[in-house]
PDB file as gemmi writes it, atoms N, CA and C in Angstrom:
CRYST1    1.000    1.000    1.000  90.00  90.00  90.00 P 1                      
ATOM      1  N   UNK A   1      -6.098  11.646  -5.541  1.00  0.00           N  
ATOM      2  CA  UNK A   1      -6.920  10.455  -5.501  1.00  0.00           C  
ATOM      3  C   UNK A   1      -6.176   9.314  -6.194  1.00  0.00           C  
ATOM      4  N   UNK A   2      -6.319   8.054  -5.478  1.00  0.00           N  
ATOM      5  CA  UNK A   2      -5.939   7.204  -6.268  1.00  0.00           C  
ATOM      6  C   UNK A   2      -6.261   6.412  -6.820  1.00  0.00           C  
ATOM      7  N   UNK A   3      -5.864   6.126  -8.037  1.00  0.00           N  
ATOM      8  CA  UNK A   3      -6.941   5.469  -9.473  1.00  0.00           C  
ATOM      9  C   UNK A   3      -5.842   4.230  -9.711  1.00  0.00           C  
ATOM     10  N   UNK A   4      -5.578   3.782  -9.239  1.00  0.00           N  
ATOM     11  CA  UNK A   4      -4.627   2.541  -9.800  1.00  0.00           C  
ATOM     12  C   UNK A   4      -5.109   0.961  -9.135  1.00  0.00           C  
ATOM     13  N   UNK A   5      -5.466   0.148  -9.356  1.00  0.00           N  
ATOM     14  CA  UNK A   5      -5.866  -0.889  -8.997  1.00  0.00           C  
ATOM     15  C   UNK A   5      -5.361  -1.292  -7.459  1.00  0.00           C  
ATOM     16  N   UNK A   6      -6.734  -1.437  -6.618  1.00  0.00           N  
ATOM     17  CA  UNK A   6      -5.828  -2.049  -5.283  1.00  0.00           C  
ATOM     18  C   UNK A   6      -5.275  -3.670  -5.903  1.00  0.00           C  
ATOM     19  N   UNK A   7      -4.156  -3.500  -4.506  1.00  0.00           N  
ATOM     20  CA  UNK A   7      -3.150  -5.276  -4.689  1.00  0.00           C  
ATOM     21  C   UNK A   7      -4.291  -5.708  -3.702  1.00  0.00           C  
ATOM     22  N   UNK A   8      -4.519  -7.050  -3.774  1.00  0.00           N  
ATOM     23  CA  UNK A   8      -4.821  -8.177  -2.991  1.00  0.00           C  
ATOM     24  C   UNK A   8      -4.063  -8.040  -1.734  1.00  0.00           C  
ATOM     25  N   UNK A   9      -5.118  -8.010  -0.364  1.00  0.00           N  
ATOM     26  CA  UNK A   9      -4.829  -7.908   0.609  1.00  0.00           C  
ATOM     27  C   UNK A   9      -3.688  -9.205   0.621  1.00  0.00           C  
ATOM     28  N   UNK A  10      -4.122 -10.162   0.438  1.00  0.00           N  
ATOM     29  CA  UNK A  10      -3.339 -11.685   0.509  1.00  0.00           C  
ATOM     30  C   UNK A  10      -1.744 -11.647   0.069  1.00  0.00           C  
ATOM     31  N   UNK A  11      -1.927 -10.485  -1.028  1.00  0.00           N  
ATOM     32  CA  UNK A  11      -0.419 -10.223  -1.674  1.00  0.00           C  
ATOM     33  C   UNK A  11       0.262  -9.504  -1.019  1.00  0.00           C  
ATOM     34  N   UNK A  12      -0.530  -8.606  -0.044  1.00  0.00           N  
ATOM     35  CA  UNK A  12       0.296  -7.866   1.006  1.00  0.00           C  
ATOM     36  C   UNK A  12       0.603  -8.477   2.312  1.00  0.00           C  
ATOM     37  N   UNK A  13      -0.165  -9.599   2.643  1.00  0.00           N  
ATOM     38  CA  UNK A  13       0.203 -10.368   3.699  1.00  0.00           C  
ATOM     39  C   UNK A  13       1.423 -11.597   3.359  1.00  0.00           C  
ATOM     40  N   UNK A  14       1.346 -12.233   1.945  1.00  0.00           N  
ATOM     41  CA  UNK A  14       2.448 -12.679   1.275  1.00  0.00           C  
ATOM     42  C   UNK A  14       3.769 -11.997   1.443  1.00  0.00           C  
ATOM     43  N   UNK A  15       4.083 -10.846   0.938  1.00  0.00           N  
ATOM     44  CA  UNK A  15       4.696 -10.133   1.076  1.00  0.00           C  
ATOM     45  C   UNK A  15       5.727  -9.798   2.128  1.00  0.00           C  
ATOM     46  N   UNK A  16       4.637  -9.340   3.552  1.00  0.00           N  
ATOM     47  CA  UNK A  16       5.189  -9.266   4.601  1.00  0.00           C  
ATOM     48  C   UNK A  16       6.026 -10.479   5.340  1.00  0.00           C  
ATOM     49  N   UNK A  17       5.577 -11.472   4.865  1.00  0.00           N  
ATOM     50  CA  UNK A  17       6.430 -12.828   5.474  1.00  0.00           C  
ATOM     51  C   UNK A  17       7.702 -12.344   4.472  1.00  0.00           C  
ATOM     52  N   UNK A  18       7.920 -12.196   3.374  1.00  0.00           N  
ATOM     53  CA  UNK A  18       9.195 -12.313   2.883  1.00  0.00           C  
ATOM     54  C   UNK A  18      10.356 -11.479   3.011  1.00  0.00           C  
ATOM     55  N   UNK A  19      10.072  -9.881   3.984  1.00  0.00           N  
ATOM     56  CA  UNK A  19      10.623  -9.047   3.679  1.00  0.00           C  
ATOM     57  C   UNK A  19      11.558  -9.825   5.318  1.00  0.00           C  
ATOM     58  N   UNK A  20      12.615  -9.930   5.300  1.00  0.00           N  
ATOM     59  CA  UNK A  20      13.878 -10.584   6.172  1.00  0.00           C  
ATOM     60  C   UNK A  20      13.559  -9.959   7.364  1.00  0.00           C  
ATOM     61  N   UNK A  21      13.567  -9.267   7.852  1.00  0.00           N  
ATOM     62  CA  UNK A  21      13.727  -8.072   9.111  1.00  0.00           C  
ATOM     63  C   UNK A  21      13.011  -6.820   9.633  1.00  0.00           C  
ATOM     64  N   UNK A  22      12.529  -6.484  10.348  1.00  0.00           N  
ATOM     65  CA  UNK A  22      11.741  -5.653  10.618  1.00  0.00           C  
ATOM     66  C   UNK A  22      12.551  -4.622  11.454  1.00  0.00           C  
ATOM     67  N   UNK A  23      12.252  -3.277  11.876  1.00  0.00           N  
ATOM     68  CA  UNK A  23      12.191  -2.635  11.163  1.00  0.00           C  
ATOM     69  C   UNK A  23      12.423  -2.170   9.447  1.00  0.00           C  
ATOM     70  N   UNK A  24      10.980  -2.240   8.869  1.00  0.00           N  
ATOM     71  CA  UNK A  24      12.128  -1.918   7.452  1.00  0.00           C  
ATOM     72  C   UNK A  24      10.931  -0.749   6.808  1.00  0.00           C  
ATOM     73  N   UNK A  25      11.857  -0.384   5.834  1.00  0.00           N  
ATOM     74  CA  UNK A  25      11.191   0.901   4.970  1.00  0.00           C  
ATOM     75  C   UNK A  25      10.744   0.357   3.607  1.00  0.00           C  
ATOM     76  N   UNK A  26       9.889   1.719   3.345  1.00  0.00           N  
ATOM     77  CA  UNK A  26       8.986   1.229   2.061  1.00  0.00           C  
ATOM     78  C   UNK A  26      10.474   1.102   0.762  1.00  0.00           C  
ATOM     79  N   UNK A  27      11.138   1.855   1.045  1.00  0.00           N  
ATOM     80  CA  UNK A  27      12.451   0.677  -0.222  1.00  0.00           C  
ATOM     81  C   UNK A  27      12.615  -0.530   0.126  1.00  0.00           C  
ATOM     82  N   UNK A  28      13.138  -0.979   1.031  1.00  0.00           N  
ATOM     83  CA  UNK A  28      13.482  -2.240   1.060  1.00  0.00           C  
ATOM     84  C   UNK A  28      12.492  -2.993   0.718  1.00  0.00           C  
ATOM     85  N   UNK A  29      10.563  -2.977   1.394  1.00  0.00           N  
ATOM     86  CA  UNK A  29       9.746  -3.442   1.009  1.00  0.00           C  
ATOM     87  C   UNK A  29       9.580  -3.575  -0.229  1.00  0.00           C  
ATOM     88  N   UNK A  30       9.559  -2.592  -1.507  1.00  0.00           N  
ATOM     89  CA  UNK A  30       9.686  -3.217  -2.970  1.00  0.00           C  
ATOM     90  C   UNK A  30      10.598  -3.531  -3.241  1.00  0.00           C  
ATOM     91  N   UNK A  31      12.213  -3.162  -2.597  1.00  0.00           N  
ATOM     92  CA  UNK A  31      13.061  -4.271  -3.256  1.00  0.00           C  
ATOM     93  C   UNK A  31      12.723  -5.821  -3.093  1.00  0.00           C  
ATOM     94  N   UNK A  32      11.732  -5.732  -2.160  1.00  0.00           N  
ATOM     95  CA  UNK A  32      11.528  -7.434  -1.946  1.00  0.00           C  
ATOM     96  C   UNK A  32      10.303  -7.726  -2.934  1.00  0.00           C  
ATOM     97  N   UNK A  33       9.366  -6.948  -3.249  1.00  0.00           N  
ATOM     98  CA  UNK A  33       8.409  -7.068  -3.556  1.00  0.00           C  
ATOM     99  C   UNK A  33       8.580  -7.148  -5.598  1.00  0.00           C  
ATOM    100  N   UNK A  34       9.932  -6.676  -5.620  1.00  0.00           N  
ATOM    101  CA  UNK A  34      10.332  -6.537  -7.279  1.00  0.00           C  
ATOM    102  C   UNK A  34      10.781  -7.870  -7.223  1.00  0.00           C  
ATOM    103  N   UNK A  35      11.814  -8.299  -6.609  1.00  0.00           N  
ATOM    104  CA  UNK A  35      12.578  -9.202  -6.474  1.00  0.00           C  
ATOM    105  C   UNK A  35      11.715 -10.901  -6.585  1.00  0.00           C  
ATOM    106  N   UNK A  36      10.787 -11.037  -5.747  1.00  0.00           N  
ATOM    107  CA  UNK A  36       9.873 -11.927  -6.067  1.00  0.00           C  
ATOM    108  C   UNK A  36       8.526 -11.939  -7.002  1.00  0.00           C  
ATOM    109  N   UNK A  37       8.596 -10.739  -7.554  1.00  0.00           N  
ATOM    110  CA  UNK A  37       7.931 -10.320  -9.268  1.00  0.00           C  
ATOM    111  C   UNK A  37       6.219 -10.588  -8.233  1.00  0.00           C  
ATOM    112  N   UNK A  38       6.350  -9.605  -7.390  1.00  0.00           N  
ATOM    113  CA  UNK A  38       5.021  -9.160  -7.250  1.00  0.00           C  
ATOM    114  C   UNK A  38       4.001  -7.979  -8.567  1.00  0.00           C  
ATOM    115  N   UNK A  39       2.651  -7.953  -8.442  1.00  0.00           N  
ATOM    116  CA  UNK A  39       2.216  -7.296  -9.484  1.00  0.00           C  
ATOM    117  C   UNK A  39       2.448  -5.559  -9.528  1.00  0.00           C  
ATOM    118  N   UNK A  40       2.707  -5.379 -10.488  1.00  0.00           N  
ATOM    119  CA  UNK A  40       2.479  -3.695 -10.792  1.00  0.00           C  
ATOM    120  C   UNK A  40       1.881  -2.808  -9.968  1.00  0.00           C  
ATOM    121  N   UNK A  41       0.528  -3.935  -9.464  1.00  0.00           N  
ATOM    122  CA  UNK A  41      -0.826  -2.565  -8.292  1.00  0.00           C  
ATOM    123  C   UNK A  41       0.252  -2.722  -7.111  1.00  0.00           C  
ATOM    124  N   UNK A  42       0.956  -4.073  -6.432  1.00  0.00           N  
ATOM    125  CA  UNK A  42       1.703  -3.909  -5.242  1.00  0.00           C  
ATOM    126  C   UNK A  42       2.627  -2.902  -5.130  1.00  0.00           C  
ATOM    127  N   UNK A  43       3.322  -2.547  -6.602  1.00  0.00           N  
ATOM    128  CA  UNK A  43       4.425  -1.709  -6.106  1.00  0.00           C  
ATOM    129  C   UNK A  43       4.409  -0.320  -5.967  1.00  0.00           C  
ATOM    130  N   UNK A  44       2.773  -0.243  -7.255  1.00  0.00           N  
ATOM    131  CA  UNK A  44       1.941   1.108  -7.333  1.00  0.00           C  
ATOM    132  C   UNK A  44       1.814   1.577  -6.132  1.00  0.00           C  
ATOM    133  N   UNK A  45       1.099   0.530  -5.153  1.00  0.00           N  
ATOM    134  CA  UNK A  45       0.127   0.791  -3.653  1.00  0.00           C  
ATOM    135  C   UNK A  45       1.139   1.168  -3.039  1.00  0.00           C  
ATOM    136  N   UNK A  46       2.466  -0.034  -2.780  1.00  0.00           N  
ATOM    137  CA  UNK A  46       3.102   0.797  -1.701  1.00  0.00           C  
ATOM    138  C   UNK A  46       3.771   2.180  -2.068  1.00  0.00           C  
ATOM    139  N   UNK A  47       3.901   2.760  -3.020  1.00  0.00           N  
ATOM    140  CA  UNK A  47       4.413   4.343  -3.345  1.00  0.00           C  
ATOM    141  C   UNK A  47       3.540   5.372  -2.575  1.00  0.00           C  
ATOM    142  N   UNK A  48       2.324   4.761  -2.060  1.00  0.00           N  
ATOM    143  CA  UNK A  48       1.498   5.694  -1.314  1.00  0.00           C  
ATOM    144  C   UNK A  48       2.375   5.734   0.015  1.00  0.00           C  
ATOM    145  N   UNK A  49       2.846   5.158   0.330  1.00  0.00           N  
ATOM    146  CA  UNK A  49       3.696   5.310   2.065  1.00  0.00           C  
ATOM    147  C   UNK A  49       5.115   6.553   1.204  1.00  0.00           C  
ATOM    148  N   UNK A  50       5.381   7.350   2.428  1.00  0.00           N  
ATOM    149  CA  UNK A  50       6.195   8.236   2.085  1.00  0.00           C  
ATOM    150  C   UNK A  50       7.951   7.119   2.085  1.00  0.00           C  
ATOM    151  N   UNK A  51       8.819   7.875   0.780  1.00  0.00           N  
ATOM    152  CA  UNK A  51       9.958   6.923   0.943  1.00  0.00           C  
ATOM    153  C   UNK A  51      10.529   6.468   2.126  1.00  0.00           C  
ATOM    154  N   UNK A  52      10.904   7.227   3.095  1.00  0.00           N  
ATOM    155  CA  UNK A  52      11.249   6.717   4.718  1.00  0.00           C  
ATOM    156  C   UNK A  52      10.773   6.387   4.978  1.00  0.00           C  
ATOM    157  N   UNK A  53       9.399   5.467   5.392  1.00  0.00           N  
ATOM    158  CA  UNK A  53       8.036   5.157   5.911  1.00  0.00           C  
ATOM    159  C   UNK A  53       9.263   4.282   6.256  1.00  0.00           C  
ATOM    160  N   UNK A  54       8.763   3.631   8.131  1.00  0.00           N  
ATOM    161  CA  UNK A  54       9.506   2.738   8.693  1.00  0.00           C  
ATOM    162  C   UNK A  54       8.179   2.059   9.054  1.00  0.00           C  
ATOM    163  N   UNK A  55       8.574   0.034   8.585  1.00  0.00           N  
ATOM    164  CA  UNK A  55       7.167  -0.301   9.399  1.00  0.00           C  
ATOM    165  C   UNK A  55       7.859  -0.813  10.575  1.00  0.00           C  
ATOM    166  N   UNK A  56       7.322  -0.821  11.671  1.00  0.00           N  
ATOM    167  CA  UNK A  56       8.407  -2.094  12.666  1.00  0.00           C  
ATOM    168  C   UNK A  56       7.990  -3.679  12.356  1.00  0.00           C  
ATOM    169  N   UNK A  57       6.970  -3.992  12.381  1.00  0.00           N  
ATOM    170  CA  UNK A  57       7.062  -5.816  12.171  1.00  0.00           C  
ATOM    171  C   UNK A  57       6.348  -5.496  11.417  1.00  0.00           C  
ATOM    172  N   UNK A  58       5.873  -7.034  10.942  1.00  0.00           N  
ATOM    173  CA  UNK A  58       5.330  -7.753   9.673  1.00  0.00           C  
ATOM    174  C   UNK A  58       3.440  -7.562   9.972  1.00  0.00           C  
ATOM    175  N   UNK A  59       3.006  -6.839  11.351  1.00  0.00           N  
ATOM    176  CA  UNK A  59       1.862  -7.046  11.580  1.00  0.00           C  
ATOM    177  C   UNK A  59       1.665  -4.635  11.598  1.00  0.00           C  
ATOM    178  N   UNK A  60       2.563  -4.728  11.896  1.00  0.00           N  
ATOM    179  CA  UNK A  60       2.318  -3.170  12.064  1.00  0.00           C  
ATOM    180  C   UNK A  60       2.158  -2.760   9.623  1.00  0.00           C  
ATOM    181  N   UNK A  61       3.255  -3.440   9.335  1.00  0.00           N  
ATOM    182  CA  UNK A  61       3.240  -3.277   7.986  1.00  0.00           C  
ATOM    183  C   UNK A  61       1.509  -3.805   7.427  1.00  0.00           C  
ATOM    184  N   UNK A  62       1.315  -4.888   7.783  1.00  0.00           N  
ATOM    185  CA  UNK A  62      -0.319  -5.676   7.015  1.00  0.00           C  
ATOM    186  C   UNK A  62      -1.182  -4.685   7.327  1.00  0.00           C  
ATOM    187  N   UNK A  63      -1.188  -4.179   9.122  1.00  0.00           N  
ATOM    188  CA  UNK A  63      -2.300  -3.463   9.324  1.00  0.00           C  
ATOM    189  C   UNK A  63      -2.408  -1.876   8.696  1.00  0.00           C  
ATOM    190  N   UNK A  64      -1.499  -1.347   8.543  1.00  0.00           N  
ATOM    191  CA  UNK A  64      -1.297  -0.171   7.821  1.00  0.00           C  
ATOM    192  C   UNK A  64      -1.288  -0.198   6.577  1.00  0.00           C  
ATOM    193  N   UNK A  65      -1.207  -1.236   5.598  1.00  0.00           N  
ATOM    194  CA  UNK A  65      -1.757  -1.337   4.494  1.00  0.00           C  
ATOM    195  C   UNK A  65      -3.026  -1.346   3.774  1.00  0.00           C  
ATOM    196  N   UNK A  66      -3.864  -2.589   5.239  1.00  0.00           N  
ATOM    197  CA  UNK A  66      -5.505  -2.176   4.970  1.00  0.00           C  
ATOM    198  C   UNK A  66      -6.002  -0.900   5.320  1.00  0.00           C  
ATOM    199  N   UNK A  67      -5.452  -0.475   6.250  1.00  0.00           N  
ATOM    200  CA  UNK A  67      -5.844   0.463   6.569  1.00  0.00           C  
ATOM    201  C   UNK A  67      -6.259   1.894   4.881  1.00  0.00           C  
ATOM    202  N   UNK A  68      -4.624   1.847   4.756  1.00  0.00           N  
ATOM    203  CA  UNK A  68      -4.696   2.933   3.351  1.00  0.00           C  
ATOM    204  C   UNK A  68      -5.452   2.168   2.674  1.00  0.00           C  
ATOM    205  N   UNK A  69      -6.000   0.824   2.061  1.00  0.00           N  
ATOM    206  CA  UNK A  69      -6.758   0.200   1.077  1.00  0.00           C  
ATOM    207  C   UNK A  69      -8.138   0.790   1.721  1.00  0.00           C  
ATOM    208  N   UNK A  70      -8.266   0.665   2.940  1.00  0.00           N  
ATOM    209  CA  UNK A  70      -9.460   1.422   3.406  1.00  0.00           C  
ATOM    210  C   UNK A  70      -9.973   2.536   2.997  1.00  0.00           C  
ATOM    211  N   UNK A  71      -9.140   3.709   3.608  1.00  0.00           N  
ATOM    212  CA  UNK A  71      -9.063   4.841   2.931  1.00  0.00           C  
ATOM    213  C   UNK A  71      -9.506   5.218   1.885  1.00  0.00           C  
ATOM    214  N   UNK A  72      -8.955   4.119   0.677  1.00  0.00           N  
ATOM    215  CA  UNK A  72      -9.127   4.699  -0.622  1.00  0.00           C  
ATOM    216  C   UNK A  72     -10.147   4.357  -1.525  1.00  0.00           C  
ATOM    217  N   UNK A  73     -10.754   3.035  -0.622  1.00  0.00           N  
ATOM    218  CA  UNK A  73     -11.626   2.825  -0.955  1.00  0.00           C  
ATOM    219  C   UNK A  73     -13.311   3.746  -0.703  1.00  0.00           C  
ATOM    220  N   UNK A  74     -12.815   3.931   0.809  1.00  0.00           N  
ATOM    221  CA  UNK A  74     -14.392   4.634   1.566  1.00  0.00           C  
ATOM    222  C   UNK A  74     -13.596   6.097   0.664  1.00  0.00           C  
ATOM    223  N   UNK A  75     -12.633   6.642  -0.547  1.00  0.00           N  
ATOM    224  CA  UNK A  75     -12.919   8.096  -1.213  1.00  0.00           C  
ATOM    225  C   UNK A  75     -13.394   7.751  -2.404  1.00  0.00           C  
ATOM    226  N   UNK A  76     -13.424   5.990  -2.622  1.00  0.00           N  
ATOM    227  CA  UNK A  76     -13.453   5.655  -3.794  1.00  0.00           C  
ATOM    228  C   UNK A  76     -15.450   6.500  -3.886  1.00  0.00           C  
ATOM    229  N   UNK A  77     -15.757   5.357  -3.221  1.00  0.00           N  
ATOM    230  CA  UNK A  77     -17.527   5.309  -2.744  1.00  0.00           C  
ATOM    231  C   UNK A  77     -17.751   6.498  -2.081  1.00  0.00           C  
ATOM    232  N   UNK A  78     -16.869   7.584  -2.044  1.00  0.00           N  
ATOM    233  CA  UNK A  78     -17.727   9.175  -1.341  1.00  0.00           C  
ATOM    234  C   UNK A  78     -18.854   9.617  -2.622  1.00  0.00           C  
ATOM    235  N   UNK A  79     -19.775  10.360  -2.088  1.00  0.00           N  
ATOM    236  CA  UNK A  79     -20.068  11.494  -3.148  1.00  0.00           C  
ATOM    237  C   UNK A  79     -19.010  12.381  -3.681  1.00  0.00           C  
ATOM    238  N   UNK A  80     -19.405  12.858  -5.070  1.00  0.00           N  
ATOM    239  CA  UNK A  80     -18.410  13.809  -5.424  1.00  0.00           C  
ATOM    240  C   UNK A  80     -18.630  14.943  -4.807  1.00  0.00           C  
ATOM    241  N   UNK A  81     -18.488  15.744  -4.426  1.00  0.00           N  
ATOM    242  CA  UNK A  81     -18.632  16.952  -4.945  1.00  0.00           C  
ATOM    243  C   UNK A  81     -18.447  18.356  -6.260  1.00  0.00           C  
ATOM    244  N   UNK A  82     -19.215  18.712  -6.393  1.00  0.00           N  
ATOM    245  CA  UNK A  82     -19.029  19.287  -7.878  1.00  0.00           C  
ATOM    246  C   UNK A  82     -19.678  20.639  -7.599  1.00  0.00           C  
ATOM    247  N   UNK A  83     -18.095  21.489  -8.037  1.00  0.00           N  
ATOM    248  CA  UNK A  83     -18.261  23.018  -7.565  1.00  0.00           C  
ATOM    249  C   UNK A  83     -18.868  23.601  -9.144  1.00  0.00           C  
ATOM    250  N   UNK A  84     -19.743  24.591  -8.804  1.00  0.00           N  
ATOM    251  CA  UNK A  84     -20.461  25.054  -9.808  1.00  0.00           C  
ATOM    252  C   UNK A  84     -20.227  26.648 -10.023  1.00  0.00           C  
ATOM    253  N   UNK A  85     -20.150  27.134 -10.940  1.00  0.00           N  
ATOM    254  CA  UNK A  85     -19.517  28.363 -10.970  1.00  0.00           C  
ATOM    255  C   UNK A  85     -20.090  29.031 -11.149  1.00  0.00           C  
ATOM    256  N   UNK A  86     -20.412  30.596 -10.323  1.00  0.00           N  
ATOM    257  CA  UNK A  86     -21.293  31.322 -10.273  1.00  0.00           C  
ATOM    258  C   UNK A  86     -21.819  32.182 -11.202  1.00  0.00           C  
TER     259      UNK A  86                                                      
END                                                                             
């Protein structure tokens, strides 16, 4: 589960304009994202994409970002479940 502050969708759409070239991977994406001193949750969030993660453009990268912000949000707001021991 992940407990680390979501980034601002806006910071991930920021973002995507700056990274030079598309196809690119989640390294190059925080080398861009260190490089212009994005926040701590951005570089946190993108560690959720596996290191090879290839995005192809700047719209396949935004939408797959909300997407996982999605995600983690609708496990944020699940019920727990809580196993009880017999």
């Amino acid at each position: 589960m992940y407990t680390k502050q979501l980034p601002n969708l806006r910071d991930m759409e920021r973002l995507s304009t700056l990274v030079r070239s598309y196809p690119a991977n989640r390294a190059q994406i925080v080398r861009v994202a260190r490089m212009w001193n994005f926040r701590p949750e951005v570089i946190s969030f993108l560690r959720q994409f596996p290191a090879d993660e290839l995005f192809d453009s700047r719209i396949d990268f935004v939408t797959r970002t909300e997407e996982v912000a999605l995600l983690i949000r609708q496990e944020w707001e699940s019920p727990k479940e809580f196993l009880l021991n017999p």
